[in-house]
mmCIF file as Biopython writes it, N, C-alpha, C and O atoms, coordinates in Angstrom:
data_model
#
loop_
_atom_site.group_PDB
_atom_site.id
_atom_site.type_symbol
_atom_site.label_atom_id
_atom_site.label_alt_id
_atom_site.label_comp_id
_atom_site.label_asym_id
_atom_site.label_entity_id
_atom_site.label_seq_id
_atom_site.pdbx_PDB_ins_code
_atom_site.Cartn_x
_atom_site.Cartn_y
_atom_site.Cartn_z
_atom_site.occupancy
_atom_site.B_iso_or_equiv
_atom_site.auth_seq_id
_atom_site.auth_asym_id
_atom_site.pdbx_PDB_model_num
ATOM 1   N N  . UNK A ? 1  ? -3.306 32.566  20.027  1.0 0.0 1  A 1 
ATOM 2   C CA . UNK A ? 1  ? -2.479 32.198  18.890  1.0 0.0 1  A 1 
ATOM 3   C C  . UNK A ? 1  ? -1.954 30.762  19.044  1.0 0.0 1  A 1 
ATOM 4   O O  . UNK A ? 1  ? -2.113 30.024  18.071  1.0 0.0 1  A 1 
ATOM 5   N N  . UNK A ? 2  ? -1.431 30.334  19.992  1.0 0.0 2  A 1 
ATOM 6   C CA . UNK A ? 2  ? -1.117 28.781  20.336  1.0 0.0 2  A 1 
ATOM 7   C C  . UNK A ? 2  ? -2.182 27.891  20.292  1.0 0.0 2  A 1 
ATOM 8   O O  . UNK A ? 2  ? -2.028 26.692  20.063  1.0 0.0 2  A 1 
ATOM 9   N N  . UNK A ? 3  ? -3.577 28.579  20.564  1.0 0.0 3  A 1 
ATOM 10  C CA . UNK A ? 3  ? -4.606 27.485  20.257  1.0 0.0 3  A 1 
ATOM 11  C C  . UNK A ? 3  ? -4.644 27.211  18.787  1.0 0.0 3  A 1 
ATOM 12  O O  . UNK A ? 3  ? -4.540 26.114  18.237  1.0 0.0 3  A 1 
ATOM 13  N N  . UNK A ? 4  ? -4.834 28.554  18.164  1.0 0.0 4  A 1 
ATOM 14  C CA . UNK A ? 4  ? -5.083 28.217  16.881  1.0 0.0 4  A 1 
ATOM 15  C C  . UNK A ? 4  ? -3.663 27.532  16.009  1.0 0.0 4  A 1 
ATOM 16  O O  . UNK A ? 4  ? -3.727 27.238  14.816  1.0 0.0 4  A 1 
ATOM 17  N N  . UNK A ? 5  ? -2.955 27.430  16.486  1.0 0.0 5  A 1 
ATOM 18  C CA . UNK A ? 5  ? -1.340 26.823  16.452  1.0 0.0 5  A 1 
ATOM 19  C C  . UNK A ? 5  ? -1.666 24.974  16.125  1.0 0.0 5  A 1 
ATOM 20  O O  . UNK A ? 5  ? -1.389 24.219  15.193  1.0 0.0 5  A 1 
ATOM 21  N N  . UNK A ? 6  ? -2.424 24.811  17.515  1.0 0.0 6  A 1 
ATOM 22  C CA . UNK A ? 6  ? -2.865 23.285  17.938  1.0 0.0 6  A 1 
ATOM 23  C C  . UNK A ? 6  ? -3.141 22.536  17.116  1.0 0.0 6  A 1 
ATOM 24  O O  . UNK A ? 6  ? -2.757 21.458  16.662  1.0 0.0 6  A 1 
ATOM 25  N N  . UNK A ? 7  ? -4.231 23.602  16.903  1.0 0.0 7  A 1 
ATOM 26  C CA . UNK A ? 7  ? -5.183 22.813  15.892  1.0 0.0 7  A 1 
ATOM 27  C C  . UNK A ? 7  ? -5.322 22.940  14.862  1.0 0.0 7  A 1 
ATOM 28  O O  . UNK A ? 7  ? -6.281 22.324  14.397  1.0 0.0 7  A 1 
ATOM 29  N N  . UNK A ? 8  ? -4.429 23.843  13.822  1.0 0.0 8  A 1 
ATOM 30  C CA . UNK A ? 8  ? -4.018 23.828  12.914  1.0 0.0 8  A 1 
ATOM 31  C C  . UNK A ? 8  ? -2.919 22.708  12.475  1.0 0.0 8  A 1 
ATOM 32  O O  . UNK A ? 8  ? -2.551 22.345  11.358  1.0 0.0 8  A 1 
ATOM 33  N N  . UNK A ? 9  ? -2.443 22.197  14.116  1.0 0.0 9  A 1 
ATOM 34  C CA . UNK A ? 9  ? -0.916 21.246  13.954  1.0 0.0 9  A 1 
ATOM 35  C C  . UNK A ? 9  ? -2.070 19.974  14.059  1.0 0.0 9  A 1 
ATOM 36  O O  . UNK A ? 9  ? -1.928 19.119  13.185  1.0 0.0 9  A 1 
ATOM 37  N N  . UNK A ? 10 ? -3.151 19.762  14.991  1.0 0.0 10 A 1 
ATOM 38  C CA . UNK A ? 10 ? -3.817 18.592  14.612  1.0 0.0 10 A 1 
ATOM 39  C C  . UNK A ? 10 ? -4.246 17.816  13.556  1.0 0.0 10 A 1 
ATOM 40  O O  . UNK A ? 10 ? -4.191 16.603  13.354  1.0 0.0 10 A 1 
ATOM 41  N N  . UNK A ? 11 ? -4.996 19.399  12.471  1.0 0.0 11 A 1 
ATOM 42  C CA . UNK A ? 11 ? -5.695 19.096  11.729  1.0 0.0 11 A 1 
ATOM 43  C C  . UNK A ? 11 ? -4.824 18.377  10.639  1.0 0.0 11 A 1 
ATOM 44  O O  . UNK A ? 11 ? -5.270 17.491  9.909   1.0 0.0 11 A 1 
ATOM 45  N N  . UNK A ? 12 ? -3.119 19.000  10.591  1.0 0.0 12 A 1 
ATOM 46  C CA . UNK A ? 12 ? -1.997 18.703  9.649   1.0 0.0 12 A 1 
ATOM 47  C C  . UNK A ? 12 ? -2.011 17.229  9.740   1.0 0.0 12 A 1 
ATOM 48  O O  . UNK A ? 12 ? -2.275 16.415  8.855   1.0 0.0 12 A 1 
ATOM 49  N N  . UNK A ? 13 ? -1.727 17.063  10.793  1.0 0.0 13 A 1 
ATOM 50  C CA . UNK A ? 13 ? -1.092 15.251  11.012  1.0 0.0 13 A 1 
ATOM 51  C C  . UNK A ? 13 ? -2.972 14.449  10.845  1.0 0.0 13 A 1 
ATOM 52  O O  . UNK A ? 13 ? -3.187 13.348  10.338  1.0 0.0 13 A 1 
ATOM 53  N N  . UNK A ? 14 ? -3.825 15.187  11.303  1.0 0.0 14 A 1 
ATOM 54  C CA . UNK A ? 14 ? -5.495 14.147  10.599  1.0 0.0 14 A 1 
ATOM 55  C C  . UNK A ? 14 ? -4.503 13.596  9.153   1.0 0.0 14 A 1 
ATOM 56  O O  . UNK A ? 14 ? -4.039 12.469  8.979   1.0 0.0 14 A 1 
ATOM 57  N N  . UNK A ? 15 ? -4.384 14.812  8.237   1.0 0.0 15 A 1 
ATOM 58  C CA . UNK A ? 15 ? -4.582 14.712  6.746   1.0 0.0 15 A 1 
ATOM 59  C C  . UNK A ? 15 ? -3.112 13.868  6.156   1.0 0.0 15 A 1 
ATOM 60  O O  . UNK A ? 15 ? -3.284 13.130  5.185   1.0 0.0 15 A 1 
ATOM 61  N N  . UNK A ? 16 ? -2.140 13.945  6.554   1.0 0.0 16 A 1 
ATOM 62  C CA . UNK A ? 16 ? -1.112 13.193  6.810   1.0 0.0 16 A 1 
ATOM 63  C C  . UNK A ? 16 ? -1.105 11.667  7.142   1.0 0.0 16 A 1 
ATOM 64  O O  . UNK A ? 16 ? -0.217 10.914  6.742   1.0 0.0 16 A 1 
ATOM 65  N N  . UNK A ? 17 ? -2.171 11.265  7.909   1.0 0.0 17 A 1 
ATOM 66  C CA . UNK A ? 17 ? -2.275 10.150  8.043   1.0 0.0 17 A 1 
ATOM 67  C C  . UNK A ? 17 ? -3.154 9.834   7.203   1.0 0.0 17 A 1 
ATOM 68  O O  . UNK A ? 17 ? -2.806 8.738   6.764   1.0 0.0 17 A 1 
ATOM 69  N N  . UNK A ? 18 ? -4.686 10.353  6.415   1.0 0.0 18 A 1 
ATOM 70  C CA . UNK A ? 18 ? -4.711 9.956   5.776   1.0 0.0 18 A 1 
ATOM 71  C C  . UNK A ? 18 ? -4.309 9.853   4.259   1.0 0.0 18 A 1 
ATOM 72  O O  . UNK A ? 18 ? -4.847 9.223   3.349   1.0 0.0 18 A 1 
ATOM 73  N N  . UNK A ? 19 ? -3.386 10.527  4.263   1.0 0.0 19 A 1 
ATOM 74  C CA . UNK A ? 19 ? -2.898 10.304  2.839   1.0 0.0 19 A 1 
ATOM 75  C C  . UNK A ? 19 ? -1.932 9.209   2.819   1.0 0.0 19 A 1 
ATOM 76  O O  . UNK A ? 19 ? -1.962 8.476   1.831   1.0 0.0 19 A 1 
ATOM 77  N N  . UNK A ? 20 ? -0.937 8.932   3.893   1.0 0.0 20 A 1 
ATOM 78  C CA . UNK A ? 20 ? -0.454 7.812   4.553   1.0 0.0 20 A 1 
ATOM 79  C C  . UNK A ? 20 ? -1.446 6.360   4.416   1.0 0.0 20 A 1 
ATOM 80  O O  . UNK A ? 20 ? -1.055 5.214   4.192   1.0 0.0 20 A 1 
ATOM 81  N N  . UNK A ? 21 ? -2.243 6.639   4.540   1.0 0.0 21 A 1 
ATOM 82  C CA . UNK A ? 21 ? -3.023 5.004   4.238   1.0 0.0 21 A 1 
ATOM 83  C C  . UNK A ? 21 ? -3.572 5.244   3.365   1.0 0.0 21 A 1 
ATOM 84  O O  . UNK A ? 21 ? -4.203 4.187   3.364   1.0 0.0 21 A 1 
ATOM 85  N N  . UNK A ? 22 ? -4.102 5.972   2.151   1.0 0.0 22 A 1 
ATOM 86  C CA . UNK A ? 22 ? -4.442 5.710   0.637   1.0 0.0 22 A 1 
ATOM 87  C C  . UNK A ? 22 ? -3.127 5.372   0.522   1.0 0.0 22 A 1 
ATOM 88  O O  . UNK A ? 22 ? -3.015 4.147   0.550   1.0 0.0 22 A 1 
ATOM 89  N N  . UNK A ? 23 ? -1.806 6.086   0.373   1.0 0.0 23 A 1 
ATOM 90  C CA . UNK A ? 23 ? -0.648 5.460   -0.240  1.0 0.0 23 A 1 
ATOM 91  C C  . UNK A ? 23 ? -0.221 4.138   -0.195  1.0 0.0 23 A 1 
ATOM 92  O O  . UNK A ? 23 ? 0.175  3.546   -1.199  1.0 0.0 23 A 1 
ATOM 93  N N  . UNK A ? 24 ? -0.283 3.592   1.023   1.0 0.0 24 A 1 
ATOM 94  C CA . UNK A ? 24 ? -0.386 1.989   1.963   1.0 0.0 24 A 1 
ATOM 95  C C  . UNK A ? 24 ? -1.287 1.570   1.164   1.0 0.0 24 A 1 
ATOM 96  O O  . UNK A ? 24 ? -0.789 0.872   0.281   1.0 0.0 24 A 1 
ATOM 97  N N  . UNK A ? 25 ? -2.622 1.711   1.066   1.0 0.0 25 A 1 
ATOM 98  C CA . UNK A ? 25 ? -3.085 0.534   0.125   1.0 0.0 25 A 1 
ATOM 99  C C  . UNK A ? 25 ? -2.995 0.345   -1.242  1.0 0.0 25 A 1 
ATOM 100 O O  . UNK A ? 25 ? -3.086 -0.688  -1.906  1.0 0.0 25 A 1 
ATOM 101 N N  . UNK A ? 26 ? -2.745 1.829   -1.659  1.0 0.0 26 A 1 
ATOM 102 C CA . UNK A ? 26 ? -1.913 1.637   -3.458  1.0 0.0 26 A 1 
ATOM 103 C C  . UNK A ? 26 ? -0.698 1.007   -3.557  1.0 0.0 26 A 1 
ATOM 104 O O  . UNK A ? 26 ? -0.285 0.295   -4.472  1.0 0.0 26 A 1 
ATOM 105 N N  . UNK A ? 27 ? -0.140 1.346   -2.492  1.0 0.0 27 A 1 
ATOM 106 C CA . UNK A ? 27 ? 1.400  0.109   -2.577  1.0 0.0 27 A 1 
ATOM 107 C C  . UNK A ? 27 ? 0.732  -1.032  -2.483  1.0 0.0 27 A 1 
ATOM 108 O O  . UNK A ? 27 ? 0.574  -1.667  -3.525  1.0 0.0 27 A 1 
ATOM 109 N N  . UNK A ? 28 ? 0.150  -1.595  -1.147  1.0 0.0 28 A 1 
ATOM 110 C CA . UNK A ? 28 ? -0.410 -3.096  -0.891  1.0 0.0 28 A 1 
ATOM 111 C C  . UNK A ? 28 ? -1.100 -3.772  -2.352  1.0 0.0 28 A 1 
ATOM 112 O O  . UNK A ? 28 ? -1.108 -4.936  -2.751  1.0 0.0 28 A 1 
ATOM 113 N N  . UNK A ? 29 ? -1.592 -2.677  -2.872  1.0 0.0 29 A 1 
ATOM 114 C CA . UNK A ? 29 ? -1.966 -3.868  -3.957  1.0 0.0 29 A 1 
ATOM 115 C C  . UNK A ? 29 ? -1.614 -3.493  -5.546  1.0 0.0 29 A 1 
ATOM 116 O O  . UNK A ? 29 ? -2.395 -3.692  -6.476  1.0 0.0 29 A 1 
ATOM 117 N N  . UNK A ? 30 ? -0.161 -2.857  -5.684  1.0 0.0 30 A 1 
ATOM 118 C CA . UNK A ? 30 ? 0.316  -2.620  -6.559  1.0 0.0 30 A 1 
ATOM 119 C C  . UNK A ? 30 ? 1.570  -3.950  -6.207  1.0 0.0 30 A 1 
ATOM 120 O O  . UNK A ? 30 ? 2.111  -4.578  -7.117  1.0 0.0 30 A 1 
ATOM 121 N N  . UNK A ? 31 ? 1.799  -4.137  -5.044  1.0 0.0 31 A 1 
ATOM 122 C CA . UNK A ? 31 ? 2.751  -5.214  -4.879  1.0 0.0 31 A 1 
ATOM 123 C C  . UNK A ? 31 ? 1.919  -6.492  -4.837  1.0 0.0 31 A 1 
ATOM 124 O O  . UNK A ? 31 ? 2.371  -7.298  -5.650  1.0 0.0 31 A 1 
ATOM 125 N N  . UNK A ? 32 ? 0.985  -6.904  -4.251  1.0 0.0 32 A 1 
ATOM 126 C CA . UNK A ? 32 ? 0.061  -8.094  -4.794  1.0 0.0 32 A 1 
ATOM 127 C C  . UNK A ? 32 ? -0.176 -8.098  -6.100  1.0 0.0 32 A 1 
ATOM 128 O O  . UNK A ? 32 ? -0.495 -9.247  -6.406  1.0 0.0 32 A 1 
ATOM 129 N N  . UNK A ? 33 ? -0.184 -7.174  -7.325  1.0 0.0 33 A 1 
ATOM 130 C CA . UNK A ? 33 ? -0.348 -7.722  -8.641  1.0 0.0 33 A 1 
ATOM 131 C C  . UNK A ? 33 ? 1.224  -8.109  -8.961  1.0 0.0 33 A 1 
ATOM 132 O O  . UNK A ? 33 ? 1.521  -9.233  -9.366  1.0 0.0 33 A 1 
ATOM 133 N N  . UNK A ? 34 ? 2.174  -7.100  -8.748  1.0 0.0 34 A 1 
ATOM 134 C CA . UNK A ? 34 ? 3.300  -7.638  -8.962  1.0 0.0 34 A 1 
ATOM 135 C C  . UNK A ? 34 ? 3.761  -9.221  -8.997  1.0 0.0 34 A 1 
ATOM 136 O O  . UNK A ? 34 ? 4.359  -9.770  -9.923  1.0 0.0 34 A 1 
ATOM 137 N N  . UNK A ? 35 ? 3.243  -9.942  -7.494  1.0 0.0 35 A 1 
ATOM 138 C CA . UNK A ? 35 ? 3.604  -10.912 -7.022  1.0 0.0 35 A 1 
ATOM 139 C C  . UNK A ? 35 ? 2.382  -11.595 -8.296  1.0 0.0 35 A 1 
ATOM 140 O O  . UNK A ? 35 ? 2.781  -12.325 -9.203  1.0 0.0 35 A 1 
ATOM 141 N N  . UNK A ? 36 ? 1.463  -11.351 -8.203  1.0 0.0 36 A 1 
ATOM 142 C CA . UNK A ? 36 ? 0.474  -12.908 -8.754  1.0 0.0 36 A 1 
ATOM 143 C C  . UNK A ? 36 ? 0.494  -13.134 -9.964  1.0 0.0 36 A 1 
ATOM 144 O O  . UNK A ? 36 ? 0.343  -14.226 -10.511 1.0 0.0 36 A 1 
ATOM 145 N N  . UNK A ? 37 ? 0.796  -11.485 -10.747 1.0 0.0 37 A 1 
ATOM 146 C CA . UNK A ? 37 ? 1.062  -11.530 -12.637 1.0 0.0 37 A 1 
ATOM 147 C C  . UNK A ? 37 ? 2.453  -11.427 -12.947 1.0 0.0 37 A 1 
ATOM 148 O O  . UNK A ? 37 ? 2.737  -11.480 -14.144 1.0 0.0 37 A 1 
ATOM 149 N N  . UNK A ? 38 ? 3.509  -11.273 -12.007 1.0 0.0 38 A 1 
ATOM 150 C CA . UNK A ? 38 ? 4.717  -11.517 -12.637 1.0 0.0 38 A 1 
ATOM 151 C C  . UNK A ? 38 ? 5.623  -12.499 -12.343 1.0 0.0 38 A 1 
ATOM 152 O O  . UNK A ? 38 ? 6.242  -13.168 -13.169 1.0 0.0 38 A 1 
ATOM 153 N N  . UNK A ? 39 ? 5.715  -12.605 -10.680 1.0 0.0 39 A 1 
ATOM 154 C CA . UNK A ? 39 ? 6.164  -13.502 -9.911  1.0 0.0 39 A 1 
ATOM 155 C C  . UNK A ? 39 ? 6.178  -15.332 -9.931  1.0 0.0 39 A 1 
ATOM 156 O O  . UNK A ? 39 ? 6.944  -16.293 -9.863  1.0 0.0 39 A 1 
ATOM 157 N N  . UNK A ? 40 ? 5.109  -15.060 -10.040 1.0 0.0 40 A 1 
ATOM 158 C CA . UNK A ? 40 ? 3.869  -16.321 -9.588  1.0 0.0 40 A 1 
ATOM 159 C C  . UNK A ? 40 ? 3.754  -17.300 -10.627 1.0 0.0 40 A 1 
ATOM 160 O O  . UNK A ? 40 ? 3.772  -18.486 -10.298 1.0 0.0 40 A 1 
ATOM 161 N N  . UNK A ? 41 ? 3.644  -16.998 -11.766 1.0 0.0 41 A 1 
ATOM 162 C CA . UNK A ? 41 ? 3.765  -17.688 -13.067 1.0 0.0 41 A 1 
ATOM 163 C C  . UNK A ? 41 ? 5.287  -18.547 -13.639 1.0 0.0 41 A 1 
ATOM 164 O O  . UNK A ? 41 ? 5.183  -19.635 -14.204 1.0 0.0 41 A 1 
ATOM 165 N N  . UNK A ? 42 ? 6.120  -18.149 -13.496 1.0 0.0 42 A 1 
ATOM 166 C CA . UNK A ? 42 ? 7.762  -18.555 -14.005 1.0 0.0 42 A 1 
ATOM 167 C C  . UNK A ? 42 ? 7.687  -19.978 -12.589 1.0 0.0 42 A 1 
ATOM 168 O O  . UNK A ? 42 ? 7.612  -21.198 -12.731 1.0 0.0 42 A 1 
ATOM 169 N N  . UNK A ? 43 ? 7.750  -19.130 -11.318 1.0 0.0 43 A 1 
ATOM 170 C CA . UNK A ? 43 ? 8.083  -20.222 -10.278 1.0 0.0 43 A 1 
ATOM 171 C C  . UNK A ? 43 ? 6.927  -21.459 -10.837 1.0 0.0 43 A 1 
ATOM 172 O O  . UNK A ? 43 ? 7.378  -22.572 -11.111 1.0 0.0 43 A 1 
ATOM 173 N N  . UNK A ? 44 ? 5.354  -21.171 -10.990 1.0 0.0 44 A 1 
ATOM 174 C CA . UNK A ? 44 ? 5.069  -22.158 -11.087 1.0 0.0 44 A 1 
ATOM 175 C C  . UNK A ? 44 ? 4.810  -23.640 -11.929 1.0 0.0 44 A 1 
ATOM 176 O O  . UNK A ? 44 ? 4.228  -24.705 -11.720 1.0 0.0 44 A 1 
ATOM 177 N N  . UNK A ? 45 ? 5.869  -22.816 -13.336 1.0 0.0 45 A 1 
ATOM 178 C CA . UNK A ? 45 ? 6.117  -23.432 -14.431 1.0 0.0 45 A 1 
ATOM 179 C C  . UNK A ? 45 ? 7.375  -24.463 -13.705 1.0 0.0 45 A 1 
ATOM 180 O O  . UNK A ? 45 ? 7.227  -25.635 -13.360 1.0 0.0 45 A 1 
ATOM 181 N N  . UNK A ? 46 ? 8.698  -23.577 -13.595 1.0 0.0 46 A 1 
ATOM 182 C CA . UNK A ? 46 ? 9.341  -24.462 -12.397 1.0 0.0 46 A 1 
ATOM 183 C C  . UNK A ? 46 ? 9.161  -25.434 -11.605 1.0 0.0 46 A 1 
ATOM 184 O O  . UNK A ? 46 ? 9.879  -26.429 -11.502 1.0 0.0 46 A 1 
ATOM 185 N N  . UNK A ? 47 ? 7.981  -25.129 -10.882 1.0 0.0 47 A 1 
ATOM 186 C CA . UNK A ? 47 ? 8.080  -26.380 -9.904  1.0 0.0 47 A 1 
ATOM 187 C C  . UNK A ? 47 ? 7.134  -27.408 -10.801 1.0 0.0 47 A 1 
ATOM 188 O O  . UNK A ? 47 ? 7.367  -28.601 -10.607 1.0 0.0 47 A 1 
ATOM 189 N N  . UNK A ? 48 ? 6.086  -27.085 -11.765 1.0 0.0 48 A 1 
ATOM 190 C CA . UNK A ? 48 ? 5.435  -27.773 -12.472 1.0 0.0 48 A 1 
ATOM 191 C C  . UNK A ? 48 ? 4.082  -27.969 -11.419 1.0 0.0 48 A 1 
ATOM 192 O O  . UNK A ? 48 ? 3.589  -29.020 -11.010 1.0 0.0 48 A 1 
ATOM 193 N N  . UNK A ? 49 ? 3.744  -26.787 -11.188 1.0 0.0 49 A 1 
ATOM 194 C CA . UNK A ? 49 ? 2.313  -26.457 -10.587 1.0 0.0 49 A 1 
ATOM 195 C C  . UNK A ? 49 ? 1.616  -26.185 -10.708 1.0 0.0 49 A 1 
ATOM 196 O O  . UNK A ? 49 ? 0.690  -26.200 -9.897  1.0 0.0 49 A 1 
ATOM 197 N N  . UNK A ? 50 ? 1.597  -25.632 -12.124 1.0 0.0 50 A 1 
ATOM 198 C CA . UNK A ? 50 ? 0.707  -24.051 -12.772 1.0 0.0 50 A 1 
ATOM 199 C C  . UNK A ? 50 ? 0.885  -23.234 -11.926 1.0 0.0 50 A 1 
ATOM 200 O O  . UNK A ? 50 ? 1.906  -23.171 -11.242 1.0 0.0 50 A 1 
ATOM 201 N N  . UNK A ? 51 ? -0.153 -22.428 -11.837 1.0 0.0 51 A 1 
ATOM 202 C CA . UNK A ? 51 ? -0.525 -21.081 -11.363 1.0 0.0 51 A 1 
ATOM 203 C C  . UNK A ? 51 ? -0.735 -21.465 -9.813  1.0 0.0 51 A 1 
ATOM 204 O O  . UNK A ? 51 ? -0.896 -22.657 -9.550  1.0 0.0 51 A 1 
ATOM 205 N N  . UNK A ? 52 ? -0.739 -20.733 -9.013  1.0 0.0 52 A 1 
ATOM 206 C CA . UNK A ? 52 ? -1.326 -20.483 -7.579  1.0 0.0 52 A 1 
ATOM 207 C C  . UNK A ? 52 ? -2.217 -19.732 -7.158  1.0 0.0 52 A 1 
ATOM 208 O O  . UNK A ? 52 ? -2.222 -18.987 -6.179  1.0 0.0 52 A 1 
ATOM 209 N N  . UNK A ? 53 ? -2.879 -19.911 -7.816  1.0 0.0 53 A 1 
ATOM 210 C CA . UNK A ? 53 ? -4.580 -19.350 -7.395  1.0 0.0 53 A 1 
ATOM 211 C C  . UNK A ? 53 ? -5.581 -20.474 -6.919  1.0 0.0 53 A 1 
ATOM 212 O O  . UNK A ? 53 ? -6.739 -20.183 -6.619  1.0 0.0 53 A 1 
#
């Protein structure tokens, strides 16, 4: 019963982590559009740069 305990507790934290890094990269590049289509534009009218791409 403790084996099957184990590796039932292994298999938990496999799937945990990866749902942990799909989430990490939907943040990572839900915050990179943030920054380049909302951010990015006002400052570079400001400094009189255009865009930063």
């Amino acid at each position: 019963m403790l084996k099957e305990f184990k590796e039932f507790a292994v298999r938990g934290n496999v799937v945990d982590l990866a749902v942990g890094v799909i989430i990490g990269g939907a943040f990572g590049k839900v915050v990179s559009s943030v920054v380049n289509d909302i951010l990015m534009p006002p400052i570079g009218k400001l400094t009189g740069r255009g865009e930063f791409q």
